[in-house]
C-alpha positions in Angstrom: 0.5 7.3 23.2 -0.7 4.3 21.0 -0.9 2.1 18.3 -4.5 0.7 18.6 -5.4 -2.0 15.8 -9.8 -1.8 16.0 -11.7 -5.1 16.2 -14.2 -5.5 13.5 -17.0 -4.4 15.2 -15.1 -1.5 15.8 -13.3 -0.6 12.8 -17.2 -1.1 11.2 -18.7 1.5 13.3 -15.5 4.2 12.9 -15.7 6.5 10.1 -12.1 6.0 9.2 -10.2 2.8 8.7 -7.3 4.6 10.0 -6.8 7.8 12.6 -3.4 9.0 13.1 -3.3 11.9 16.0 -0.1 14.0 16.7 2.3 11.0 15.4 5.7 11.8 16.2 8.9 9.6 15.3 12.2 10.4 15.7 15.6 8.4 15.7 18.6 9.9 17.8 18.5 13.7 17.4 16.9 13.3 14.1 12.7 14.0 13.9 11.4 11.3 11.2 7.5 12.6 11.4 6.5 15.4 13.5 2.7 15.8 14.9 1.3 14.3 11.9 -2.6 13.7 11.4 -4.0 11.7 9.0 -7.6 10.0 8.2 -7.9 7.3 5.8 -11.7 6.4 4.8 -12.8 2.9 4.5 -12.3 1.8 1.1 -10.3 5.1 0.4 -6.7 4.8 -2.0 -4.1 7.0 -0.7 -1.1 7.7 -2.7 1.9 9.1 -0.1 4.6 11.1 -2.4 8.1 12.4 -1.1 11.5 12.6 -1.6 13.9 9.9 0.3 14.0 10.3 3.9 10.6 12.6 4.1 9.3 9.6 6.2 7.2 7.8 4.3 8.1 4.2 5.0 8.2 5.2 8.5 4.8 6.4 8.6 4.0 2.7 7.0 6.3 0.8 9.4 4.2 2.3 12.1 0.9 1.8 10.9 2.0 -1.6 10.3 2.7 -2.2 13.7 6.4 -2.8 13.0 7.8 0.2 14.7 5.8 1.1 18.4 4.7 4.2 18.7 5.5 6.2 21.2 4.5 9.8 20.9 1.0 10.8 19.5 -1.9 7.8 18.5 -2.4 5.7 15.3 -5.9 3.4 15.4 -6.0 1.2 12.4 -8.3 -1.9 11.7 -6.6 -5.4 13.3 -6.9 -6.6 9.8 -3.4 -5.2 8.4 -1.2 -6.3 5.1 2.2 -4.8 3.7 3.6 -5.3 0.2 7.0 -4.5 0.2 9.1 -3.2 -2.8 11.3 -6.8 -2.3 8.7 -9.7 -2.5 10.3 -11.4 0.3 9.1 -14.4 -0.4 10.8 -17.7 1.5 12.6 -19.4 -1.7 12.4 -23.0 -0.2 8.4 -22.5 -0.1 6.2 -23.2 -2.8 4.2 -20.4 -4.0 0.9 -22.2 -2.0 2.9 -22.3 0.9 4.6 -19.0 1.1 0.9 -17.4 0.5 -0.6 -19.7 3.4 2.5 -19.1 5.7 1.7 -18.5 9.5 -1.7 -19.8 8.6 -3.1 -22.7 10.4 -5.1 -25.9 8.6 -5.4 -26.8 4.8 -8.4 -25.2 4.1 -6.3 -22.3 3.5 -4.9 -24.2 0.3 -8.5 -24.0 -0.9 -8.4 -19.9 -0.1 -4.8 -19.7 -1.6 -5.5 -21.6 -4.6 -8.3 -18.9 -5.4 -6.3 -16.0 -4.8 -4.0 -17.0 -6.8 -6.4 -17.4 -9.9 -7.2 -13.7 -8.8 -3.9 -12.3 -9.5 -3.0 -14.5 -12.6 -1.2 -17.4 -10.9 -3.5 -20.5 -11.1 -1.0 -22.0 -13.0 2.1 -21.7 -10.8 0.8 -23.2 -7.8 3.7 -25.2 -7.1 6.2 -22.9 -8.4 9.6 -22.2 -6.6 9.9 -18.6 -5.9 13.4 -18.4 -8.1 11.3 -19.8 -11.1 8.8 -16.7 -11.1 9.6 -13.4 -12.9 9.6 -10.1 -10.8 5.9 -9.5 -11.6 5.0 -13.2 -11.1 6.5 -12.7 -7.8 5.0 -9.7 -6.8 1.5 -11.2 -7.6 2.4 -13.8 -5.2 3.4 -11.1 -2.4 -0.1 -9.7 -3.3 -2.0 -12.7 -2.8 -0.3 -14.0 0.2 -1.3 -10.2 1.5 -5.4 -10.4 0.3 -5.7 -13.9 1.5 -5.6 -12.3 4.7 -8.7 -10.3 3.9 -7.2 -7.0 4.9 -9.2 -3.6 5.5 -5.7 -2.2 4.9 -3.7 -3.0 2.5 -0.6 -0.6 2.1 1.8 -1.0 -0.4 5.9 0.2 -0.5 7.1 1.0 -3.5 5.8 -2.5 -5.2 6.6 -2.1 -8.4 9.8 0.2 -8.5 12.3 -3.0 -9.3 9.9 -3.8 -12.2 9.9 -2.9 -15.8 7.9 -0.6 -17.4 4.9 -3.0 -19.2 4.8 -4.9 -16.4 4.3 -2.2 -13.8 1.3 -1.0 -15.7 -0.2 -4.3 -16.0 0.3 -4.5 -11.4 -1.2 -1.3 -11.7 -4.5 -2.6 -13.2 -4.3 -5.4 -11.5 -3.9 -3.7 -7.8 -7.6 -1.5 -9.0 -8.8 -4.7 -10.3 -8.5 -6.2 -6.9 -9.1 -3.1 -4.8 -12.3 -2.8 -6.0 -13.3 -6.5 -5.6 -11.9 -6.5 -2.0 -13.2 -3.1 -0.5 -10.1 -2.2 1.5 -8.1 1.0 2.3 -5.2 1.1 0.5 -2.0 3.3 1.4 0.5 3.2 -1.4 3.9 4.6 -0.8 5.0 5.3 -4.0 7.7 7.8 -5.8 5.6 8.3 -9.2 3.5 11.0 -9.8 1.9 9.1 -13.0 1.1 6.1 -10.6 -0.4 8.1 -7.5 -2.4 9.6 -10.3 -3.3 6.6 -12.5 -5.0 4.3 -8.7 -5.5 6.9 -5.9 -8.6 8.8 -4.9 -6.1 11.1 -3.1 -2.4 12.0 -3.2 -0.3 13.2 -0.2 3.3 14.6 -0.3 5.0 14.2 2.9 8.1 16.4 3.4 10.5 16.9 6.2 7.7 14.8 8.2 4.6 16.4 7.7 1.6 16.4 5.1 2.4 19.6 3.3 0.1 19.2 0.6 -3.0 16.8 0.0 -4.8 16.7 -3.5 -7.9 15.4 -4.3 -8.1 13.0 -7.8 -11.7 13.6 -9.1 -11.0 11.6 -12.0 -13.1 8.7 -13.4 -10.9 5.3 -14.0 -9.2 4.4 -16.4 -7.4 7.3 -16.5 -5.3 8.8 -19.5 -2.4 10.4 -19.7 -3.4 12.6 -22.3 -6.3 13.7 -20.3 -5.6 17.7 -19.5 -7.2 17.2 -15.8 -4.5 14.5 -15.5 -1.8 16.7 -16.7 -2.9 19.6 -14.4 -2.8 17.9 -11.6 0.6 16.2 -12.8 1.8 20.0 -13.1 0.8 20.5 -9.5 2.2 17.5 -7.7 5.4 17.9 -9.8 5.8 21.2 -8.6 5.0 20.5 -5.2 7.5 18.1 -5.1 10.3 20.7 -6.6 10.2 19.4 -10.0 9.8 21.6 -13.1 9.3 21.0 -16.5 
């Protein structure tokens, strides 16, 4: 019964960058997860779907390392970042500083300053977090996560609180950097039309365990319009109880 983060030498000689064994996790008399497995490849984009209270931010809480695990195993890479739906950024920080906090030395500035040019802030390095917009701010939880070269990244909901345009243009911009940083990425999300538009595959978690998995065989970008898009809209949908 563990929660192992792998070295690097290890997590580059396993074939998944995360193993999840017989994962149980309950609160009270109430079972959370029950005897889950899970493998996420390296470099793999996971999409994890459910209704409220299926589990799903508890499944992330634990790979995270925020919650110990105490039934079943979970080995992940040491090299861990969360996004959270709430940027939580520290408003009496700079945006350079809250993207370099709990890191030692100011060569991180240097490191900071260029992820920052990654996800569109160059120009807001000494921005207060109250001055930034909602997607300004999330790009700043974003960096302050990839500075940390991550071989995980999971994401929570990241763009719910965000409006339409600008969800699509995090959207992009989360591929964008996927594919230029080579992590696993686990994004808890609620919208079929997003799991589909970034994963490779798409979980639904209900009542605590993986009831369906679907592969995403589609070449990016994706469309909407696309009827291998729509099809496999049609099937999550209806996985999910949801009808048209």
């Amino acid at each position: 019964m563990s929660a192992n983060p792998l070295t690097k030498a290890e997590f580059e000689l396993a074939g998944n960058a995360v193993s999840i064994r017989h994962f149980t996790r309950g609160f009270g008399e109430t079972t959370v997860l029950r005897n889950l497995n899970l493998d996420i490849a390296p470099g793999e984009f996971v999409a994890l779907l459910g209704h409220s209270g299926s589990g799903k931010s508890t499944l992330l809480r634990a790979l995270a390392g925020l919650d110990t695990v105490e039934e079943g195993q979970i080995d992940r890479p040491s090299a861990v970042s969360v996004v959270f739906q709430e940027h939580r950024l520290l408003p009496w920080k700079n945006v350079t500083d809250n993207v370099t906090l709990g890191l030692d030395g100011k060569e991180w500035n240097a490191q900071a300053e260029a992820i920052l040019q990654e996800v569109g802030l160059g120009h807001r390095l000494e921005a207060w977090p109250l001055t930034l917009s909602g997607g300004e701010a999330q790009r700043a939880a974003l960096a302050r996560a990839l500075i940390r070269e991550p071989k995980l990244l999971m994401l929570d909901e990241p763009f719910a609180a965000l409006d339409a345009l600008t969800r699509l243009r995090m959207q992009k911009l989360v591929l964008d950097l996927w594919k230029r940083h080579d992590c696993a990425v686990l994004l808890v999300t609620h919208d079929v039309d997003e799991a589909l538009a970034l994963a490779d595959r798409a979980l639904v978690l209900e009542r605590g365990e993986i009831r369906t998995e679907v592969e995403i065989p589609l070449t990016r970008p994706r469309r909407h319009a696309d009827p291998a898009f729509e099809a496999l809209r049609e099937r999550l949908l209806h996985v999910l109880g949801v009808t048209s």
